[in-house]
N, C-alpha and C positions, 0 to 999 in steps of 0.2 A: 504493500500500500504506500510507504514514503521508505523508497529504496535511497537515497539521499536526506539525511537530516542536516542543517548546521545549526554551528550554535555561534551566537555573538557573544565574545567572552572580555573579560575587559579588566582582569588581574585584581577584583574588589574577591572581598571576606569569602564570597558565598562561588567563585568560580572553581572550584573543586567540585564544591555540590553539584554545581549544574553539568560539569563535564561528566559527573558520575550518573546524572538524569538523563545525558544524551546519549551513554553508553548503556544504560538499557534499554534506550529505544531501539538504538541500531540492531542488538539482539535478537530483539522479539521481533522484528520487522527486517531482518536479516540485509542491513543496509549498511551505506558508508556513512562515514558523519567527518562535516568540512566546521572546522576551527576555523572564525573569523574576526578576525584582532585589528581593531580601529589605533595605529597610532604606531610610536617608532619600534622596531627589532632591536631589543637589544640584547646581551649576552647573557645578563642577569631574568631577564622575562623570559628567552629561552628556556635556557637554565631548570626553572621554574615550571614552566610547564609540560618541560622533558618529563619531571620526575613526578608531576603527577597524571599525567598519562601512565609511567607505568604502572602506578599503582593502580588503576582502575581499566586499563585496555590491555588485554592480552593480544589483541592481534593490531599493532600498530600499521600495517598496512592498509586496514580498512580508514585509516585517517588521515584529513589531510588538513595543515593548518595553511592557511591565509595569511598575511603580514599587511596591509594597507595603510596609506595615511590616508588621512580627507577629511570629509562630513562625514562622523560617524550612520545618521540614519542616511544618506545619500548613497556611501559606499557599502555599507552592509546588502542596498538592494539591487546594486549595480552587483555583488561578489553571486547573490543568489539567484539572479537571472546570467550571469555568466556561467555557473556551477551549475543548471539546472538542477537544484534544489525545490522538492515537493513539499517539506517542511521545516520550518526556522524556527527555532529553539530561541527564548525570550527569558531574561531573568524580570522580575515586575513588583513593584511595590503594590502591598492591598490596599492601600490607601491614598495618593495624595494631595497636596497642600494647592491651596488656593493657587500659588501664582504658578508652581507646575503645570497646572491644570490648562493654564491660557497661554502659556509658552510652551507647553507641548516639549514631553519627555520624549526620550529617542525611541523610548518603547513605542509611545501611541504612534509616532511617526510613522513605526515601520511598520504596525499594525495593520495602519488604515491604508498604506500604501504597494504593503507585500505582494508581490506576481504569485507566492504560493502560503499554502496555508501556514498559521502561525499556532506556536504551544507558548504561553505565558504561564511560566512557573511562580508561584508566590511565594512557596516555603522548600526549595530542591534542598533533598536530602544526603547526603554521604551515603548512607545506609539507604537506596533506594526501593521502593514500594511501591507497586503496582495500583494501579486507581479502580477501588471497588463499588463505590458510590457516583454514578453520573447519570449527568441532566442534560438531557438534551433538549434544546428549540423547538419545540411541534407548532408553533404560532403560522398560521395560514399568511405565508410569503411565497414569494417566486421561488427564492432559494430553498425552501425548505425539506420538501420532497429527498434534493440532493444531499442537504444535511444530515437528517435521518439515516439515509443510504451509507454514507459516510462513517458518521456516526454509530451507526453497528457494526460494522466492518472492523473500526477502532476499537471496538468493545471485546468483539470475540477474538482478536489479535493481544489483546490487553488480558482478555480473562477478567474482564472485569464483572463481579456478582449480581450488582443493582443498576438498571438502568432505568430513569425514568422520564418519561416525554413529557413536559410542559404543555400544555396549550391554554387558551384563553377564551369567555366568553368575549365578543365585541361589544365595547360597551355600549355604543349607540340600540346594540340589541337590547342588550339589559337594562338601559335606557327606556326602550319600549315597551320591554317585558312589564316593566313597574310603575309604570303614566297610567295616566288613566284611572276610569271608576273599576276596574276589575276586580273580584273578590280575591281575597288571599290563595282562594285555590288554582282560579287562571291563574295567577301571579306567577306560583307553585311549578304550575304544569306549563306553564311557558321558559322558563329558566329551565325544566330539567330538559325541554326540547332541544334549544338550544347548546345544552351539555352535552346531549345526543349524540347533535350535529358537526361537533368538534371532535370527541370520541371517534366517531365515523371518519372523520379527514384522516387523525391518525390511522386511524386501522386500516384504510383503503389502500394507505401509503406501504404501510406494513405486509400487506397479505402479497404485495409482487416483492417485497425482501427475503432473503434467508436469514433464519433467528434463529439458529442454530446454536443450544448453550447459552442463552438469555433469558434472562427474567426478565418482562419490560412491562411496566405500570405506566398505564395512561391517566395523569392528572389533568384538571381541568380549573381552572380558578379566574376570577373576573376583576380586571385592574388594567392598566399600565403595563405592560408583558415585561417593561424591562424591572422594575420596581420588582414583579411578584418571581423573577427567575432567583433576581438575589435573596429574597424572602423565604422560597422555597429550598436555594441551594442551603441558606445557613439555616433553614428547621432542620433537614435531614442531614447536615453535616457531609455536604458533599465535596468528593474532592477532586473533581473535574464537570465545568460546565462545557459544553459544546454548542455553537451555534454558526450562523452563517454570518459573513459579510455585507455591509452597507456601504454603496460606493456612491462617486460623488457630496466629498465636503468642502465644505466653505468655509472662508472667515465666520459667516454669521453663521453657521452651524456648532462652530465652538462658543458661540454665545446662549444658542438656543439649540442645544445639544441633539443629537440626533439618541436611540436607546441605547446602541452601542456605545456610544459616548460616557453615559449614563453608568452604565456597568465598569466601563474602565476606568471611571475614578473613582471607583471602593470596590474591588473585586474580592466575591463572594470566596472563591475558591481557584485551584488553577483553571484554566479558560485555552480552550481550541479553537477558534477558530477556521472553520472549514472555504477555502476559496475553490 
């Protein structure tokens, strides 16, 4: 599925971890993984990163490091469309700070700009562990069909135990459902229709998939999709959301944020997105 990973590494506390996160990837998905390093070579960062590749890669063949200067988010996406790379490896804070947010971290850069999909890690571990808790996107989009698709494919490559699809009432429906002189029981029996009717999108989606080796729970809840994904991911304590991409942004879209937007500045959990 991503016979090619890279990972953008950038010699802080946590770049161990995440080299150890990118070397189970390439495992399970029996791929090469490209080191991509924004800034000068020097003998002591070699050095450095010699020795802990070997502690966590036994077959240093399958890896190749990168050396680049530039614009860190510029060149990382020029190295990934040069390397045709299917997935880039992200280290990401879960939270941040107001002027982050409108100056735009290298992460969201390469996020919103990536040619292929992205994994934003929030907590890589040394000791890495497989993701047994995931949430996917079921929200009635273009993308989403693909997502899903995607989405289990990751899942049963992962091994991962719980999968659960999101989806949402619309609220202009639920809007409707509740106007009006209607007795509590229309009220009732219009909402669970509706439920139905979303339930139904996923499962339609579902029955031309293979689910092979998945549990997968179809939820349903009525909000803001992007507000109730992170609501949902930290009730069940999940440790990987999945969803698709939003293209075309704007200045004023970082003003008046798009949902993606939304989720990337407090992320619930680690986060896939699928291109």
């Amino acid at each position: 599925m991503y016979s090619k990973v890279a990972l953008a590494i950038a010699f802080s506390p946590r770049m161990e971890a995440l080299i150890a996160e990118a070397r189970r990837l390439i495992g399970i998905f029996q791929g090469e993984l490209v080191l991509i390093h924004v800034g000068v070579k020097t003998p002591e960062l070699e050095s450095t990163l010699n020795e802990i590749l070997k502690r966590h890669c036994s077959d240093l063949k399958r890896i190749k490091t990168i050396w680049k200067e530039g614009k860190p988010a510029k060149t990382i996406l020029k190295t990934c469309e040069e390397e045709q790379v299917n997935l880039l490896v992200l280290g990401a804070l879960k939270k941040e700070g107001l002027l982050t947010y409108y100056l735009g971290s290298i992460a969201r850069k390469v996020i919103r700009k990536s040619p292929c999909s992205v994994l934003t890690l929030i907590d890589p571990k040394i000791e890495t562990t497989r993701f047994s808790k995931v949430v996917i996107n079921g929200t009635q989009l273009e993308v989403t069909p693909r997502v899903i698709e995607k989405g289990l494919k990751f899942c049963q490559v992962e091994g991962a135990g719980q999968i659960h699809i999101l989806n949402e009432i619309k609220l202009y429906g639920l809007q409707m459902a509740t106007a009006g002189e209607g007795s509590e029981d229309e009220v009732s029996t219009t909402r669970r229709k509706l439920v139905q009717e979303e339930i139904k999108y996923v499962q339609e989606i579902l029955d031309g998939l293979d689910q092979t080796g998945l549990r997968i729970n179809i939820k349903v809840t009525a909000g803001k999709w992007a507000v109730e994904l992170v609501r949902y991911c930290e009730s069940i304590e999940a440790d990987l959301l999945i969803m698709g991409d939003e293209n075309g942004y704007s200045f004023i879209d970082r003003i008046f944020p798009h949902d993606l937007e939304d989720i990337l500045s407090e992320l619930p959990c680690n986060l896939l997105i699928v291109k």
